[in-house]
C-alpha positions in Angstrom: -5.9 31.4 -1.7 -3.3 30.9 -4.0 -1.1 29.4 -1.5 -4.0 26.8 -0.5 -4.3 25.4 -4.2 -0.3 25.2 -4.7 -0.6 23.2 -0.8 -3.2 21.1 -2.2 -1.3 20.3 -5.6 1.7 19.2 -3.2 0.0 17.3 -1.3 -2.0 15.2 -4.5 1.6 14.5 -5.6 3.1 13.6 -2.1 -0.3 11.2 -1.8 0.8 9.4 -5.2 4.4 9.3 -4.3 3.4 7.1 -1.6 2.7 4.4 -4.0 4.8 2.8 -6.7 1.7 3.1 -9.3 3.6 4.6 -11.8 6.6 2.2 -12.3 4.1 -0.7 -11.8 2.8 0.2 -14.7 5.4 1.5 -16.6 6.9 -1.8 -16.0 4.2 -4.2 -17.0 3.4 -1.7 -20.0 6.9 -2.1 -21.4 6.6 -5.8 -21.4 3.0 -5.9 -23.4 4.2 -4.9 -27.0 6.9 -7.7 -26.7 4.8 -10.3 -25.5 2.1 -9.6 -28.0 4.9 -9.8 -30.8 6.2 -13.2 -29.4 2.6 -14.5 -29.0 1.3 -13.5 -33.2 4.5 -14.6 -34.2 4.1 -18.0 -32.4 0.3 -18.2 -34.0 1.4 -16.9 -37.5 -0.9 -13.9 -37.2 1.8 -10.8 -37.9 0.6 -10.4 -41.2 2.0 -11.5 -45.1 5.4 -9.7 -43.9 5.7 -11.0 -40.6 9.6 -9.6 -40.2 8.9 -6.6 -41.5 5.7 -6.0 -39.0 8.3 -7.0 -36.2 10.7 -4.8 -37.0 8.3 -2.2 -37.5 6.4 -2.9 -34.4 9.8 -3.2 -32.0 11.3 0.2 -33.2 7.9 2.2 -33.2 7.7 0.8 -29.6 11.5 1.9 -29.1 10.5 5.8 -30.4 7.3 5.7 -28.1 9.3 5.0 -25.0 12.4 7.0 -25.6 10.1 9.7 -25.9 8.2 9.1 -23.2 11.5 9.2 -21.0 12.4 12.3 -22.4 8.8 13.7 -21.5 9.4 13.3 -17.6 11.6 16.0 -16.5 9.2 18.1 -18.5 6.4 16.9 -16.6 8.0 17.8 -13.2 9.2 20.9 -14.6 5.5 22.3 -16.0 3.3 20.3 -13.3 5.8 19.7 -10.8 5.2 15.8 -10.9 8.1 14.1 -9.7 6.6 10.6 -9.8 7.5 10.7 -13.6 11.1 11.6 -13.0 11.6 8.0 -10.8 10.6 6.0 -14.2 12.5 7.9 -16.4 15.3 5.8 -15.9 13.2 2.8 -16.3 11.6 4.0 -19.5 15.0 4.3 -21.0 16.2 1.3 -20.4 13.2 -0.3 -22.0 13.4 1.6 -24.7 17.2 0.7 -25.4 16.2 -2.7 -24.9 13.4 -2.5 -27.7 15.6 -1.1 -30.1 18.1 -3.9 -28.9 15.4 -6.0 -30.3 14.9 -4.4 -33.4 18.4 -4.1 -34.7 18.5 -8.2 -33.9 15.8 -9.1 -36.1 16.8 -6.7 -38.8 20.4 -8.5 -38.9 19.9 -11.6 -37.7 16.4 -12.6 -39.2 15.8 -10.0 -42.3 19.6 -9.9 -43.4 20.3 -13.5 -41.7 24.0 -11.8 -40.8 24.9 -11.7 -44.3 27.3 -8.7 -43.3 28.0 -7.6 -47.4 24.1 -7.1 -47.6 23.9 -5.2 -44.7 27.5 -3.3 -45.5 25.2 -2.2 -48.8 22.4 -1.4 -47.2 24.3 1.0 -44.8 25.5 2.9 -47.8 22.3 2.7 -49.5 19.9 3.2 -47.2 19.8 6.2 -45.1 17.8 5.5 -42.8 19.6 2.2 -42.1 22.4 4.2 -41.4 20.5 7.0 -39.1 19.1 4.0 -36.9 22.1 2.4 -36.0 23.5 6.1 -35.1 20.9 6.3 -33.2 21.2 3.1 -31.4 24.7 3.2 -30.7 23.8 6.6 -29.3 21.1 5.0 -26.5 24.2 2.5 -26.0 26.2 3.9 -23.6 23.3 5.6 -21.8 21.5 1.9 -21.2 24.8 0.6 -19.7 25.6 4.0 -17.5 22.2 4.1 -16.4 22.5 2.9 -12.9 23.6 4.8 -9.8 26.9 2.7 -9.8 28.2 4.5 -13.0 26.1 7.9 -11.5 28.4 8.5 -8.7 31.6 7.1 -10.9 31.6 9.5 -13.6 30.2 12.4 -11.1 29.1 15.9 -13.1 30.1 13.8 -16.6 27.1 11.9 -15.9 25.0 14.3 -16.8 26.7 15.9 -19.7 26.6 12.3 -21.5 23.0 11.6 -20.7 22.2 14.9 -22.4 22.5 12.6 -25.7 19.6 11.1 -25.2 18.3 14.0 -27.1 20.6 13.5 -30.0 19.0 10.0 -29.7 15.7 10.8 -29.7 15.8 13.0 -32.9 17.9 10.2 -34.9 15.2 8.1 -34.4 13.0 10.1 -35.4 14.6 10.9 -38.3 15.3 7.4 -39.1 11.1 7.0 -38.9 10.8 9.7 -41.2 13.3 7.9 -43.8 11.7 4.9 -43.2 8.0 5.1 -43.7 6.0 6.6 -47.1 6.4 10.0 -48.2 3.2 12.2 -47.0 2.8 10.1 -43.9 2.4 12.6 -41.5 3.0 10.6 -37.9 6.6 10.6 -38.1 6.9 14.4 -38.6 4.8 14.6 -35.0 7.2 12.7 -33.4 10.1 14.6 -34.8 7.7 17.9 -33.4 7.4 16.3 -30.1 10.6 15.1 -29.5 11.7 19.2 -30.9 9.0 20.6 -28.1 10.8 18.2 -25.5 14.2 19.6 -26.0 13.1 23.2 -25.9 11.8 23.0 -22.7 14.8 21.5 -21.1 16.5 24.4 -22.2 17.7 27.0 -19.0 15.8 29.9 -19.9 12.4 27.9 -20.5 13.3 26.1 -17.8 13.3 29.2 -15.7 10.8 30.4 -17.2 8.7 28.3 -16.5 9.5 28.0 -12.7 8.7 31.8 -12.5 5.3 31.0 -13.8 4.8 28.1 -11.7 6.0 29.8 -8.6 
């Protein structure tokens, strides 16, 4: 009986594999927040603080797709969906390219390149600080991110792509510095991104293969 189900639950996954769903949308998802932003900002409708909302809006949509790549291995590992592990690159990418987006507008719009404001805010403002950390971070894993620079850099590959953690909880933590005290969202993504790493970790990983199997 047992065997039958886990057939079954191969075979809904082999089914979906057979079409590209899943990085259709992940691709025409990742484009929506941006084309919004262009389209308010074109009308005027971002609000009284229009750079501030984009700022805002690019680097929460940055947090929300770094973590969803983070979130795929886990998928395949806990429901053995492998679908999520072929837009994880993709997601990652996007994500990068958000954040890309966000630290532009910051300096070129908000600080309009004055680099001795922005030299001051980097030693005043934490969180200034934390989010370029982090984005310097996703830079070298958005530029080694395709199989070219997979099969140059061999087992090294992976060991630097393990930063995508380190990423991940900058981010985070620059979205805790950056928001109101008492707001609790931040603090969930912090939690989530925390839950994410654990179960990357061998022994859970293991773990949880024992279970599945």
């Amino acid at each position: 009986m047992e065997i039958d189900v886990a057939l079954k639950g191969r075979g809904r996954w082999a089914a979906l594999r057979r079409w590209p769903w899943l990085r259709i949308g992940v691709h025409l998802g990742a484009w929506v927040p941006l084309a919004v932003l262009v389209v308010e900002a074109v009308l005027g409708t971002l609000g009284a603080e229009p750079i501030r909302a984009a700022i805002l809006r690019t680097g929460k949509t940055a947090l929300v797709l770094l973590t969803l790549s983070l979130a795929c291995t886990p998928l395949n590992t806990l429901f053995g969906f492998r679908p999520a592990l072929k837009v994880r690159r993709a997601l990652g990418v996007y994500a990068f390219l958000y954040a890309a987006v966000h630290l532009s507008i910051t300096v070129g719009v908000d600080y309009a390149f004055d680099w001795k404001l922005l030299q001051g805010a980097m030693l005043e403002k934490r969180y200034a600080l934390v989010g370029l950390a982090a984005g310097l971070t996703m830079l070298p894993l958005a530029i080694t991110s395709f199989k070219v620079w997979q099969k140059r850099l061999g087992k090294n590959w992976k060991r630097l792509h393990r930063l995508v953690y380190l990423a991940g909880l900058l981010a985070a933590v620059h979205y805790i510095w950056l928001v109101k005290q008492g707001v609790p969202e931040p603090y969930i993504w912090l939690a989530g991104i925390i839950l994410l790493l654990l179960l990357r970790l061998p022994p859970v990983r293991r773990w949880i293969s024992q279970r599945r199997a």
